[in-house]
N, CA, C and O atoms as a GROMACS GRO file, in nm:
protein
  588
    1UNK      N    1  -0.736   0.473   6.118
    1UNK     CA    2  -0.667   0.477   5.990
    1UNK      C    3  -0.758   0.537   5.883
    1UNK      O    4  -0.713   0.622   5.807
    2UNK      N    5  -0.893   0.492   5.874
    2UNK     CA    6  -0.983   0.566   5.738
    2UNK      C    7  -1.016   0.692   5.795
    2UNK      O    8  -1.068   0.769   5.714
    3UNK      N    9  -0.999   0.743   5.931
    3UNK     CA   10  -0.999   0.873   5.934
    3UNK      C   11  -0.912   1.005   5.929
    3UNK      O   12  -0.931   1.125   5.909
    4UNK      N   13  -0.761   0.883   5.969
    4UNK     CA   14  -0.641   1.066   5.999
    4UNK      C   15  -0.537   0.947   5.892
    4UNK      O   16  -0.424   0.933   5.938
    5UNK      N   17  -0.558   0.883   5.792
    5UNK     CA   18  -0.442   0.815   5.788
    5UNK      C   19  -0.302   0.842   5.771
    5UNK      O   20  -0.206   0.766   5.766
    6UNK      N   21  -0.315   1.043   5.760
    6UNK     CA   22  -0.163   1.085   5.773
    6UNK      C   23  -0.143   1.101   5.910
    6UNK      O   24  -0.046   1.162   5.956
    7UNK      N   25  -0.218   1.055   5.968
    7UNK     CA   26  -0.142   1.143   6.159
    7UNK      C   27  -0.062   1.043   6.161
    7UNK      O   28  -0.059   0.934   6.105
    8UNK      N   29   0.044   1.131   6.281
    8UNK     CA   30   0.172   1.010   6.269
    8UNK      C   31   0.103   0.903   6.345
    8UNK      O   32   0.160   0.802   6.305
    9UNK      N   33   0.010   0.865   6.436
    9UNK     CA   34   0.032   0.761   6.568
    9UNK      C   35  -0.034   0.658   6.423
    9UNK      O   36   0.009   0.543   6.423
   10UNK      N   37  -0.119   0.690   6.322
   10UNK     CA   38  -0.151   0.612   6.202
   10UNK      C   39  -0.046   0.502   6.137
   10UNK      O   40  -0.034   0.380   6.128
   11UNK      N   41   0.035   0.642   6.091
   11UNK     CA   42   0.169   0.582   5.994
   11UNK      C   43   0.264   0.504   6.101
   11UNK      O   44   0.324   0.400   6.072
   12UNK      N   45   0.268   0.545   6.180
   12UNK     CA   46   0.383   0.474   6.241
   12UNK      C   47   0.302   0.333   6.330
   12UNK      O   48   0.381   0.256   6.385
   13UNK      N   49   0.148   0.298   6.345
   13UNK     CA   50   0.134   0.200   6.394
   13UNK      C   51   0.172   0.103   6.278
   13UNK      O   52   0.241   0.001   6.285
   14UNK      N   53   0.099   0.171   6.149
   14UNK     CA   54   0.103   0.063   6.020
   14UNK      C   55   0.212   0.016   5.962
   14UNK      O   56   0.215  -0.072   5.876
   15UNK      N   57   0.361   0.112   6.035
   15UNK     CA   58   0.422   0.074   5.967
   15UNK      C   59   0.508  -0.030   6.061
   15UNK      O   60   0.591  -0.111   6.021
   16UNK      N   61   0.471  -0.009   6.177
   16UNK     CA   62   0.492  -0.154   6.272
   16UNK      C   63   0.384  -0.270   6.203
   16UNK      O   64   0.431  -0.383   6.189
   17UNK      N   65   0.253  -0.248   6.164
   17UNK     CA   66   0.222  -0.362   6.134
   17UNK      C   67   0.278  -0.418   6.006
   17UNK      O   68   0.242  -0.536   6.000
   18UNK      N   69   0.335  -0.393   5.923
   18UNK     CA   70   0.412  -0.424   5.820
   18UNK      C   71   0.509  -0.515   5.862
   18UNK      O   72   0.534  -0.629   5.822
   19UNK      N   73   0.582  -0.419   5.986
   19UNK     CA   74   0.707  -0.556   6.001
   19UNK      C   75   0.680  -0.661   6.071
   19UNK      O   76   0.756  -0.758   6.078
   20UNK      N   77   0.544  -0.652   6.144
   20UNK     CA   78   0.472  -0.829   6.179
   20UNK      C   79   0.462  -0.881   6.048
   20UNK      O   80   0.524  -0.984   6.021
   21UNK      N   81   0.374  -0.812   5.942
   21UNK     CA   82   0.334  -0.925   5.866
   21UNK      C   83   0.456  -0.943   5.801
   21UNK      O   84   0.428  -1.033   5.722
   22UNK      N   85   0.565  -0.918   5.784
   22UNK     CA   86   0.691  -0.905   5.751
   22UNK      C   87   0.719  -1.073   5.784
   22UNK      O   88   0.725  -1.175   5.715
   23UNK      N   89   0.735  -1.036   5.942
   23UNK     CA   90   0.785  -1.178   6.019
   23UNK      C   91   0.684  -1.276   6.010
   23UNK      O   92   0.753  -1.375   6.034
   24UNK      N   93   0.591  -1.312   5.995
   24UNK     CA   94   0.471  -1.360   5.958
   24UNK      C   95   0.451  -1.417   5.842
   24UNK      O   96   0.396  -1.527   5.837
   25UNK      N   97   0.497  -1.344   5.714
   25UNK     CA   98   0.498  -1.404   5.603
   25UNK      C   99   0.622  -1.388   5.533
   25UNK      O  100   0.617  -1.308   5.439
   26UNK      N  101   0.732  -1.442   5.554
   26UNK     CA  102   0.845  -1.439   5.536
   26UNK      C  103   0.892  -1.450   5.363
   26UNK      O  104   0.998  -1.410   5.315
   27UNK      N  105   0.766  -1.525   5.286
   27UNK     CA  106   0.793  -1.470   5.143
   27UNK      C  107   0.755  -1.380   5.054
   27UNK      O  108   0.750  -1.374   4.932
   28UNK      N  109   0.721  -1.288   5.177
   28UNK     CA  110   0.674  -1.154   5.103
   28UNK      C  111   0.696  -1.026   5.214
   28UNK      O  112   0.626  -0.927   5.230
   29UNK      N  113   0.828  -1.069   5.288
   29UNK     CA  114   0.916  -1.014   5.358
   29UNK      C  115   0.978  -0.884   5.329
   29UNK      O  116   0.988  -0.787   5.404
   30UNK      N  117   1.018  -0.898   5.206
   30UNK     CA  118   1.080  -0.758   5.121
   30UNK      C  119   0.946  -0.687   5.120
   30UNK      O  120   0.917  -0.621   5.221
   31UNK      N  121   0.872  -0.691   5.034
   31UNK     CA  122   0.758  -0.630   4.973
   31UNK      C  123   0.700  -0.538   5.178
   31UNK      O  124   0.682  -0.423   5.216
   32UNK      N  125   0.696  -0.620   5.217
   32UNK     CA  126   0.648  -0.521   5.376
   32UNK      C  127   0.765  -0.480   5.449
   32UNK      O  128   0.760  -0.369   5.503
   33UNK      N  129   0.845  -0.531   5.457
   33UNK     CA  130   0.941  -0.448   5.497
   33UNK      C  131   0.997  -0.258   5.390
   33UNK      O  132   1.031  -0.154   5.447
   34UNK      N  133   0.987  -0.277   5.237
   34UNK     CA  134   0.990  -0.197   5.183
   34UNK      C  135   0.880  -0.060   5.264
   34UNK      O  136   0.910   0.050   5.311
   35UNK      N  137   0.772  -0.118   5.252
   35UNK     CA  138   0.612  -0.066   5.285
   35UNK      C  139   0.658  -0.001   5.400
   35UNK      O  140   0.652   0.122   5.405
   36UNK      N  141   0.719  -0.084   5.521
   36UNK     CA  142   0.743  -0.012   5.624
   36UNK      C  143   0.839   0.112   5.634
   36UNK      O  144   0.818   0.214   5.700
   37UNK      N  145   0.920   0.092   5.575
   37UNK     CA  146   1.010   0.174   5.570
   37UNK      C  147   0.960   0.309   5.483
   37UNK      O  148   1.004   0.417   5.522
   38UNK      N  149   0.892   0.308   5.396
   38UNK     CA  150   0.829   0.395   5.306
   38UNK      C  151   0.728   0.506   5.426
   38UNK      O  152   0.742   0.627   5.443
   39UNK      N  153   0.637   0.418   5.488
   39UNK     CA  154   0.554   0.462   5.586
   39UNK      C  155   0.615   0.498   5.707
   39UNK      O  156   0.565   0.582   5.782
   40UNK      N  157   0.724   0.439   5.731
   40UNK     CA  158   0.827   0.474   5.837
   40UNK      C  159   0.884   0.699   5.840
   40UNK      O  160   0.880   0.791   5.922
   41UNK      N  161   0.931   0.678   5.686
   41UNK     CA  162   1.007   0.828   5.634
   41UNK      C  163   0.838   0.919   5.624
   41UNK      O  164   0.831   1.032   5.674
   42UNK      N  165   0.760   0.878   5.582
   42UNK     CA  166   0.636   0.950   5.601
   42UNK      C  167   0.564   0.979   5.747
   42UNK      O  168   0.475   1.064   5.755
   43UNK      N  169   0.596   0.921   5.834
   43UNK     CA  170   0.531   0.937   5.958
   43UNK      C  171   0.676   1.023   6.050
   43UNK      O  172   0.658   1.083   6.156
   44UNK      N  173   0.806   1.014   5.986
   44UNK     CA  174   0.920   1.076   6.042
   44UNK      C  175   0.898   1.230   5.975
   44UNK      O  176   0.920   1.327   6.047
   45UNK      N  177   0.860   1.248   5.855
   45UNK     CA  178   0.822   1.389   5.812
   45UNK      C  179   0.719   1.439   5.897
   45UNK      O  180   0.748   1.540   5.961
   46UNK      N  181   0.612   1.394   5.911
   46UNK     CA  182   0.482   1.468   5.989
   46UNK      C  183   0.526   1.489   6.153
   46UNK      O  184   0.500   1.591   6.218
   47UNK      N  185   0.596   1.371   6.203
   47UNK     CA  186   0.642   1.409   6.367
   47UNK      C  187   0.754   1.330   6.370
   47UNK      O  188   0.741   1.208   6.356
   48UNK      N  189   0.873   1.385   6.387
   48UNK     CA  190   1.033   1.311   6.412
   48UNK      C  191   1.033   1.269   6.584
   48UNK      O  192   1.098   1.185   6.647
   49UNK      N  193   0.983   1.317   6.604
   49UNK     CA  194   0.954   1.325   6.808
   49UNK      C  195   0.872   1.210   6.846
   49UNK      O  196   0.894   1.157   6.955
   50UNK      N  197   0.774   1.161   6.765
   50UNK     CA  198   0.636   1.054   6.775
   50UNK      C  199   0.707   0.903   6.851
   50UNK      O  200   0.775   0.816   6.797
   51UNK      N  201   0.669   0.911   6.969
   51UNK     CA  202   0.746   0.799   7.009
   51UNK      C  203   0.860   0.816   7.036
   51UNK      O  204   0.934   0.731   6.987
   52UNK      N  205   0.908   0.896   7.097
   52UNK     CA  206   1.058   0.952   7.125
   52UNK      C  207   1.161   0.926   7.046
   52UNK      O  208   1.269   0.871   7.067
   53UNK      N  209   1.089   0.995   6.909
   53UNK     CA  210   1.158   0.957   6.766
   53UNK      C  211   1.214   0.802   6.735
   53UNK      O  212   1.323   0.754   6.704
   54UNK      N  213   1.063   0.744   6.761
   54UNK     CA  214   1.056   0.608   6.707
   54UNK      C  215   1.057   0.608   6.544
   54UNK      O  216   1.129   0.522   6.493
   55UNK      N  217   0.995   0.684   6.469
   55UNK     CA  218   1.003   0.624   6.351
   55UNK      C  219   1.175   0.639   6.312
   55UNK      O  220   1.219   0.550   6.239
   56UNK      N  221   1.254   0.728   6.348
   56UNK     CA  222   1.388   0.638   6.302
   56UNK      C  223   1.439   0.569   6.353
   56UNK      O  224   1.498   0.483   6.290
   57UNK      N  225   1.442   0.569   6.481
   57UNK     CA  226   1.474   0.452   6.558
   57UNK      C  227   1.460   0.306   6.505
   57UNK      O  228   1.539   0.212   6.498
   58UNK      N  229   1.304   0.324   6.464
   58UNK     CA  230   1.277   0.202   6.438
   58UNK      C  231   1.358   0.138   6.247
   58UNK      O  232   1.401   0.029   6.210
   59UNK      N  233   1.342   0.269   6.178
   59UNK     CA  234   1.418   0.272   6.052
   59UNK      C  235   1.576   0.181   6.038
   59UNK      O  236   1.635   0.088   5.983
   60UNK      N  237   1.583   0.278   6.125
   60UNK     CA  238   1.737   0.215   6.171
   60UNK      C  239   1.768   0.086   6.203
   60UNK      O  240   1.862   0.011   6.178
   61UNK      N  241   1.635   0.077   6.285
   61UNK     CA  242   1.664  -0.106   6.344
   61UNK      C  243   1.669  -0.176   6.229
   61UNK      O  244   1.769  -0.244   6.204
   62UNK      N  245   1.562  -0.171   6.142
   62UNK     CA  246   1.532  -0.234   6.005
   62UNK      C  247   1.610  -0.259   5.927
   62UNK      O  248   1.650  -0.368   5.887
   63UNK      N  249   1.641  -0.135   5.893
   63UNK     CA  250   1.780  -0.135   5.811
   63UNK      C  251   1.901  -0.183   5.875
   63UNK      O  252   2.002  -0.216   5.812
   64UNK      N  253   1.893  -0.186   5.978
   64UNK     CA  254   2.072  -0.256   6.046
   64UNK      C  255   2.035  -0.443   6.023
   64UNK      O  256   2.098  -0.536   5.974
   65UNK      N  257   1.923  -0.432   6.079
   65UNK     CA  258   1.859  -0.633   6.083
   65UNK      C  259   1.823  -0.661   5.925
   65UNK      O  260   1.752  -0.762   5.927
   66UNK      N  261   1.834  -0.628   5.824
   66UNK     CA  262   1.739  -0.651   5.714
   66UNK      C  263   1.831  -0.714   5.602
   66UNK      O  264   1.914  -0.634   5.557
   67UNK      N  265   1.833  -0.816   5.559
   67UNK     CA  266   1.978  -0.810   5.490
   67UNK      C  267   1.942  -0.742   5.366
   67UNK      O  268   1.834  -0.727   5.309
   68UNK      N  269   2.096  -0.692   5.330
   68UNK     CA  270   2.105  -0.623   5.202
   68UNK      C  271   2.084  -0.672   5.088
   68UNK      O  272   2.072  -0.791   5.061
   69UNK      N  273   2.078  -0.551   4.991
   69UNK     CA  274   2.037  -0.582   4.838
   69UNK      C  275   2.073  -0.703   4.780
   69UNK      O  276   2.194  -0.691   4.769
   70UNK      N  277   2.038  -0.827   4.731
   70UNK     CA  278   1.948  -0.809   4.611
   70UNK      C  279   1.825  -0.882   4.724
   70UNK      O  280   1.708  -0.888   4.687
   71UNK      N  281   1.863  -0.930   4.855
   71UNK     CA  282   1.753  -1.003   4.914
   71UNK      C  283   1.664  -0.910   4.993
   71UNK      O  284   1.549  -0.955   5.002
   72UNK      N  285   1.682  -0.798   5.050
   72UNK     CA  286   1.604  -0.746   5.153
   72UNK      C  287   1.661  -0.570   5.086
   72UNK      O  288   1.719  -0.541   4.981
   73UNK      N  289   1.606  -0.476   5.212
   73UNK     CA  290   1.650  -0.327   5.234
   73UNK      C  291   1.711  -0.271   5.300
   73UNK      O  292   1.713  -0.151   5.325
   74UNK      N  293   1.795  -0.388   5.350
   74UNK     CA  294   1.927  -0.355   5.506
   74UNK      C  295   2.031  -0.280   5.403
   74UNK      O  296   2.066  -0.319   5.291
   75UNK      N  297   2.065  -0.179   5.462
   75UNK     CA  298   2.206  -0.084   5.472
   75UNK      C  299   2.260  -0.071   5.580
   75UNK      O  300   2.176  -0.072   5.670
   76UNK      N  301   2.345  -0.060   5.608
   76UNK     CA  302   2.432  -0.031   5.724
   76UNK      C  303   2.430   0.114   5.760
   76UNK      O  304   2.357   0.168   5.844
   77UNK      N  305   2.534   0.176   5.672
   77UNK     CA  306   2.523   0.329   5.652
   77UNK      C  307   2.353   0.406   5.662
   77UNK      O  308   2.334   0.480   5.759
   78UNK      N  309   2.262   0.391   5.585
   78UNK     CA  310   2.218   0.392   5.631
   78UNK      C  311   2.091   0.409   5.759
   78UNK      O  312   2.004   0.491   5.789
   79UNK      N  313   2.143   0.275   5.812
   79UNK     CA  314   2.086   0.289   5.913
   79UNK      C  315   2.144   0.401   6.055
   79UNK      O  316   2.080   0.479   6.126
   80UNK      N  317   2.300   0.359   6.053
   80UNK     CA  318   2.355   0.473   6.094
   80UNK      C  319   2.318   0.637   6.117
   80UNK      O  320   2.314   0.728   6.200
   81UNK      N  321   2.299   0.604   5.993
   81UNK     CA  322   2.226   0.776   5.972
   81UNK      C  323   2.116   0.820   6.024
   81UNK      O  324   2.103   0.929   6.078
   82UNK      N  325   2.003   0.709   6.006
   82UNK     CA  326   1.884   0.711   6.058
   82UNK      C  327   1.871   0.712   6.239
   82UNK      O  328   1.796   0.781   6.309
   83UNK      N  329   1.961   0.622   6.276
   83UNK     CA  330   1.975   0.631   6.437
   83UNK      C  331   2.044   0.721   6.490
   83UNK      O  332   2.039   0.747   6.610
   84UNK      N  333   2.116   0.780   6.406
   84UNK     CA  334   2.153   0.931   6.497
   84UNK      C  335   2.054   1.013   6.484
   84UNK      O  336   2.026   1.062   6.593
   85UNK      N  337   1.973   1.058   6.379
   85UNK     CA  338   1.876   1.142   6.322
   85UNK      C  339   1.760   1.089   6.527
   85UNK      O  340   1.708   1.175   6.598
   86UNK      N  341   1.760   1.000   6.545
   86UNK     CA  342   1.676   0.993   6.664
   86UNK      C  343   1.760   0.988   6.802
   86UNK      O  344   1.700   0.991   6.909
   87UNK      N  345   1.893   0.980   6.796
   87UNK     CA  346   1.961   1.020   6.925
   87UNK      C  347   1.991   1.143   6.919
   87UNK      O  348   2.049   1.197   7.013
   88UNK      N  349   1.954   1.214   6.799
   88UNK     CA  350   1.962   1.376   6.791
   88UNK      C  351   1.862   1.451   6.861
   88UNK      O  352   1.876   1.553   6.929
   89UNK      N  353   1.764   1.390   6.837
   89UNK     CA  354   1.594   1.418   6.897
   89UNK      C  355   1.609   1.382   7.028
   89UNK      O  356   1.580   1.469   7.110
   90UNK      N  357   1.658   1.242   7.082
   90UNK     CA  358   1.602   1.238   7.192
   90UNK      C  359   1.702   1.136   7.263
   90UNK      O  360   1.682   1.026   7.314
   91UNK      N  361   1.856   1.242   7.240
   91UNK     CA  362   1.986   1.148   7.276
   91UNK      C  363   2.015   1.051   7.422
   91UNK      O  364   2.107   0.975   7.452
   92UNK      N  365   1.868   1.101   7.508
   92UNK     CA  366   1.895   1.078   7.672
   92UNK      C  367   1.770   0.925   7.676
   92UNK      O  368   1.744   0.862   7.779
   93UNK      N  369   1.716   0.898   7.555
   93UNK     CA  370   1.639   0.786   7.538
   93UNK      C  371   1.713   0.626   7.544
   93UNK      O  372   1.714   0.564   7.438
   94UNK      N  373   1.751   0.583   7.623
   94UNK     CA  374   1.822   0.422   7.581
   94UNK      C  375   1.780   0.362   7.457
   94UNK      O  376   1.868   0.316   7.383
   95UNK      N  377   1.643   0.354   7.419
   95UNK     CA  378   1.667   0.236   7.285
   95UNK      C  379   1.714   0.324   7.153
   95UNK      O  380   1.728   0.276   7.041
   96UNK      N  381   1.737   0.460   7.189
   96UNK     CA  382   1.784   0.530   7.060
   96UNK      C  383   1.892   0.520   7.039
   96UNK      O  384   1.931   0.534   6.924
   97UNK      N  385   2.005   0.485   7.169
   97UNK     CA  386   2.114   0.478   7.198
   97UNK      C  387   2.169   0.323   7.127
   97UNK      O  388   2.254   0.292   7.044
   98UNK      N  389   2.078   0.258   7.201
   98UNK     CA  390   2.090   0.077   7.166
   98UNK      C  391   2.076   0.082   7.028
   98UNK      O  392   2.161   0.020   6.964
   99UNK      N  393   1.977   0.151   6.956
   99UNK     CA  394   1.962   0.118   6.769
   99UNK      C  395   2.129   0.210   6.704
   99UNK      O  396   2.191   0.191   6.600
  100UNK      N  397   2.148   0.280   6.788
  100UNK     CA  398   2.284   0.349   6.745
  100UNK      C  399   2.378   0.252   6.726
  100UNK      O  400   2.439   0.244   6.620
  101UNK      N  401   2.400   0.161   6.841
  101UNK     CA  402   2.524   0.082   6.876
  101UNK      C  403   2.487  -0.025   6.785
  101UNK      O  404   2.586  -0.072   6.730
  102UNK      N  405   2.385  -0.075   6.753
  102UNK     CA  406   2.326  -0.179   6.626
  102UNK      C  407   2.394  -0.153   6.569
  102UNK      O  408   2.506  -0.203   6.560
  103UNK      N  409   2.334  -0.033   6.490
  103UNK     CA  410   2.389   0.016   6.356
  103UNK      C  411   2.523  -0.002   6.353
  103UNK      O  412   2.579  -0.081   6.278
  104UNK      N  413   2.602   0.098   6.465
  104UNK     CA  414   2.699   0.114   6.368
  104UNK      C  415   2.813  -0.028   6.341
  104UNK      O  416   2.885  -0.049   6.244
  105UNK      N  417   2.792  -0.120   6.480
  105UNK     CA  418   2.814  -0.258   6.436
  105UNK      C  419   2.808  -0.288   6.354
  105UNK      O  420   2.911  -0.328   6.299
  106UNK      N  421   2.677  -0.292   6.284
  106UNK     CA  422   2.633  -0.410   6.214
  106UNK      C  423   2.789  -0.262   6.042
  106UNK      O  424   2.847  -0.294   5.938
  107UNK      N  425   2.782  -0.156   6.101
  107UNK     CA  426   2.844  -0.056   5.952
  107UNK      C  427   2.985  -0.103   6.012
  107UNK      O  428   3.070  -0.021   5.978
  108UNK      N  429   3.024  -0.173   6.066
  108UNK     CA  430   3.148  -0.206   6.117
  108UNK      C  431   3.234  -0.116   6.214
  108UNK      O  432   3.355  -0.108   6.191
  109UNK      N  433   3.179  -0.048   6.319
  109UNK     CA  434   3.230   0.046   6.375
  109UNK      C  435   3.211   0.013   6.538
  109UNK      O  436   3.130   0.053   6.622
  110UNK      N  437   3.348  -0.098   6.545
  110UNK     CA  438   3.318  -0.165   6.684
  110UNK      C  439   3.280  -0.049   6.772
  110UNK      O  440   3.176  -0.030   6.835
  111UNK      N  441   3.425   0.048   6.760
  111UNK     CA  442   3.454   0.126   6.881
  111UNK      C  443   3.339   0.251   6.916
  111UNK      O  444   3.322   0.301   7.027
  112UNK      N  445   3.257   0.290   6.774
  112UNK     CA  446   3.154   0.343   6.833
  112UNK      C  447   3.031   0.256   6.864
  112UNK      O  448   2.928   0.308   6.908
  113UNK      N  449   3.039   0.149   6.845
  113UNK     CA  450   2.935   0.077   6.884
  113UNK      C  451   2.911   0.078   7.001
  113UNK      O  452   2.800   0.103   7.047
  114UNK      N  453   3.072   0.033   7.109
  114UNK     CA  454   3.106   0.005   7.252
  114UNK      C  455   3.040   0.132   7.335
  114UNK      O  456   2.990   0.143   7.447
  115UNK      N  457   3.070   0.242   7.201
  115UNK     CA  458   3.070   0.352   7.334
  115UNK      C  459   2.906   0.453   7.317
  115UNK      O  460   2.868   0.543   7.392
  116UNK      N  461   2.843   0.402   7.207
  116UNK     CA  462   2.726   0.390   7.225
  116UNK      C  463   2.601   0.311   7.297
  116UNK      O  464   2.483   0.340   7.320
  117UNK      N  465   2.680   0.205   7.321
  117UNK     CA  466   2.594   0.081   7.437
  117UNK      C  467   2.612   0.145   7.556
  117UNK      O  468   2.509   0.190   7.609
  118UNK      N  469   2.759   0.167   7.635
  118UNK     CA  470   2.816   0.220   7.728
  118UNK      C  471   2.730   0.346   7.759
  118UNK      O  472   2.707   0.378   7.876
  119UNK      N  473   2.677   0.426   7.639
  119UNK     CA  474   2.600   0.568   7.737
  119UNK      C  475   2.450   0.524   7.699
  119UNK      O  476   2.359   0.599   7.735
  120UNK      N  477   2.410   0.380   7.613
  120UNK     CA  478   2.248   0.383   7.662
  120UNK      C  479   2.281   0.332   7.810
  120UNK      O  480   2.215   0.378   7.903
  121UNK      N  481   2.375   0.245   7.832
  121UNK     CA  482   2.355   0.200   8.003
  121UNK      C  483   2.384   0.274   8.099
  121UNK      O  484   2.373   0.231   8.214
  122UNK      N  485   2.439   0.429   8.067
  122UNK     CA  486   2.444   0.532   8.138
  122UNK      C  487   2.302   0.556   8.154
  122UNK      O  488   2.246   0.538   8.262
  123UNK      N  489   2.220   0.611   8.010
  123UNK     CA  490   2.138   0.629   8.005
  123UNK      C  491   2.038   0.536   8.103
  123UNK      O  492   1.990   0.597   8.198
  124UNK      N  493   2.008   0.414   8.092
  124UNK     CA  494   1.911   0.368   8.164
  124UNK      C  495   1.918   0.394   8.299
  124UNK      O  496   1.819   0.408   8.370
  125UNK      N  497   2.019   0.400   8.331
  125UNK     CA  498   2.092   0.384   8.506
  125UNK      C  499   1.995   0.527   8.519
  125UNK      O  500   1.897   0.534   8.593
  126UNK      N  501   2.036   0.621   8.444
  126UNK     CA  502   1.976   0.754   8.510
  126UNK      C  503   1.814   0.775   8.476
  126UNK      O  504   1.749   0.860   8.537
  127UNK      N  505   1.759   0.699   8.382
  127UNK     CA  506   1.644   0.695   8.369
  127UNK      C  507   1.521   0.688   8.508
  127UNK      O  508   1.543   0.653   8.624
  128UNK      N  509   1.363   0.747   8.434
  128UNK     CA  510   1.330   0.778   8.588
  128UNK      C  511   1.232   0.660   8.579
  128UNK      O  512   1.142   0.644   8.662
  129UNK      N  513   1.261   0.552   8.444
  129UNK     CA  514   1.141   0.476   8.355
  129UNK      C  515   1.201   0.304   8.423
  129UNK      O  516   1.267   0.215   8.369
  130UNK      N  517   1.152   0.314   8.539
  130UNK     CA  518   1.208   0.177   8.614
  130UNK      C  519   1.135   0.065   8.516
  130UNK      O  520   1.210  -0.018   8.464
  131UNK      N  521   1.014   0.058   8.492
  131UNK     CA  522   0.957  -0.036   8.398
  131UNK      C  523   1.016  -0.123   8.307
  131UNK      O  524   1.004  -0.243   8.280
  132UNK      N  525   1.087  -0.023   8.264
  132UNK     CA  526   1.160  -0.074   8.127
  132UNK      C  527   1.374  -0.048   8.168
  132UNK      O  528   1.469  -0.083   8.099
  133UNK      N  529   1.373   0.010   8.275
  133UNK     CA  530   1.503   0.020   8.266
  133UNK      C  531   1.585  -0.116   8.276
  133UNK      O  532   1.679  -0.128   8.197
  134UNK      N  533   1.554  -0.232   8.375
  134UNK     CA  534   1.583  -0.368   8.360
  134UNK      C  535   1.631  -0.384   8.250
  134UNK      O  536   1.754  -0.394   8.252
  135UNK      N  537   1.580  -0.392   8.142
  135UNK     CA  538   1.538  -0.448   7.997
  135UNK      C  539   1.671  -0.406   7.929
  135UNK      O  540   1.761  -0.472   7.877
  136UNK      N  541   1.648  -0.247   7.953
  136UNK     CA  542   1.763  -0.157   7.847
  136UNK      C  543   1.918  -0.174   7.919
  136UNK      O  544   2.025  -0.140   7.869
  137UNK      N  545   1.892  -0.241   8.062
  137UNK     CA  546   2.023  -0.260   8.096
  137UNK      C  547   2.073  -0.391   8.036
  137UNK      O  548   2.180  -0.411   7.978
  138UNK      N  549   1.982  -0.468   8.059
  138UNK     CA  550   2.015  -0.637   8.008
  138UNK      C  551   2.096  -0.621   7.849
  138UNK      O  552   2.201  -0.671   7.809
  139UNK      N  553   2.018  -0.548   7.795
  139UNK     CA  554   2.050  -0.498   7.654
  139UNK      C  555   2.167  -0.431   7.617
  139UNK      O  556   2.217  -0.454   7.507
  140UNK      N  557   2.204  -0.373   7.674
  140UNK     CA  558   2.313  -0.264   7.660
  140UNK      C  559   2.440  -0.371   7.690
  140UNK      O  560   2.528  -0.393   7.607
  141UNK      N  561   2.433  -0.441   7.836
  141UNK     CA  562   2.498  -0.552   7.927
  141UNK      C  563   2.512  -0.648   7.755
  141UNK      O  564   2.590  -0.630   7.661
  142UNK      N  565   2.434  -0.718   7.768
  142UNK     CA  566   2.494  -0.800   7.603
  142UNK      C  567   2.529  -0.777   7.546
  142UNK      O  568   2.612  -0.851   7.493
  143UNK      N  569   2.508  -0.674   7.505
  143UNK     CA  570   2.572  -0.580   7.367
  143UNK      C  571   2.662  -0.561   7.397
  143UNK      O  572   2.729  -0.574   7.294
  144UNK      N  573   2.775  -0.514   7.532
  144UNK     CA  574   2.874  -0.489   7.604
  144UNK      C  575   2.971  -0.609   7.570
  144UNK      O  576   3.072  -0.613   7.500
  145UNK      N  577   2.897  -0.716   7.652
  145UNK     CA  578   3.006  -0.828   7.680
  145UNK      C  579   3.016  -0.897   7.552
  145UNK      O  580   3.063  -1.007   7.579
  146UNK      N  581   2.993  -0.888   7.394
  146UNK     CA  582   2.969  -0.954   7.303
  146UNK      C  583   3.081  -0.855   7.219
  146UNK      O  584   3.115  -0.886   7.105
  147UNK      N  585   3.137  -0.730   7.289
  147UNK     CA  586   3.207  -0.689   7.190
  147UNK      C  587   3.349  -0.710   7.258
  147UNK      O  588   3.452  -0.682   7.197
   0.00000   0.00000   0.00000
């Protein structure tokens, strides 16, 4: 960090560490969650790709989980916006897919929600990332049977 603190793997670790201390110190929740999100759009300018376009991914998550104004920085819309901006980049990724179907839930949009879960669990099925494919199926699978 005191040496590249614009490279993205910088901005985008710090701005994961924000949303620990986020969850961590829950009355000063806004104030790092803001931070993150700030450092989030700065590390999405320098590399949109960083993490298979994690920093919106992760934007998105934030903003879909965060509650809205006057208590937190959750938008719906949005976040929406932000999670396509990373299924645009890297549409064959499952959790870009999964922060899609968040979003647009949480923006009230059952039916694209359904059918955004439906192709991350395409997605995982065809994935070559056995490690983690379990996970993104379990995920997708809840997200499924809950709508």
């Amino acid at each position: 960090m005191q040496r590249e603190p614009q490279a993205v793997a910088c901005l985008y670790g710090s701005a994961l560490a924000d949303g620990l201390e986020a969850r961590a110190h829950p009355i000063h929740a806004v104030e790092s969650l803001n931070r993150m999100l700030e450092t989030l759009s700065r590390a999405e300018t320098v590399d949109p790709t960083y993490d298979q376009a994690g920093p919106s991914r992760v934007r998105a998550l934030v903003l879909a989980r965060a509650p809205g104004w006057p208590l937190g920085p959750g938008d719906p819309d949005a976040a929406v916006a932000a999670a396509r901006r990373a299924v645009g980049i890297r549409p064959e990724y499952p959790p870009n897919l999964l922060a899609l179907g968040e979003s647009l839930d949480k923006a009230g949009d059952a039916r694209g929600a359904r059918e955004s879960y439906a192709q991350a669990r395409s997605a995982a099925q065809a994935s070559g990332s056995a490690e983690r494919r379990d996970e993104w199926l379990r995920q997708a699978d809840q997200a499924l049977q809950r709508r």
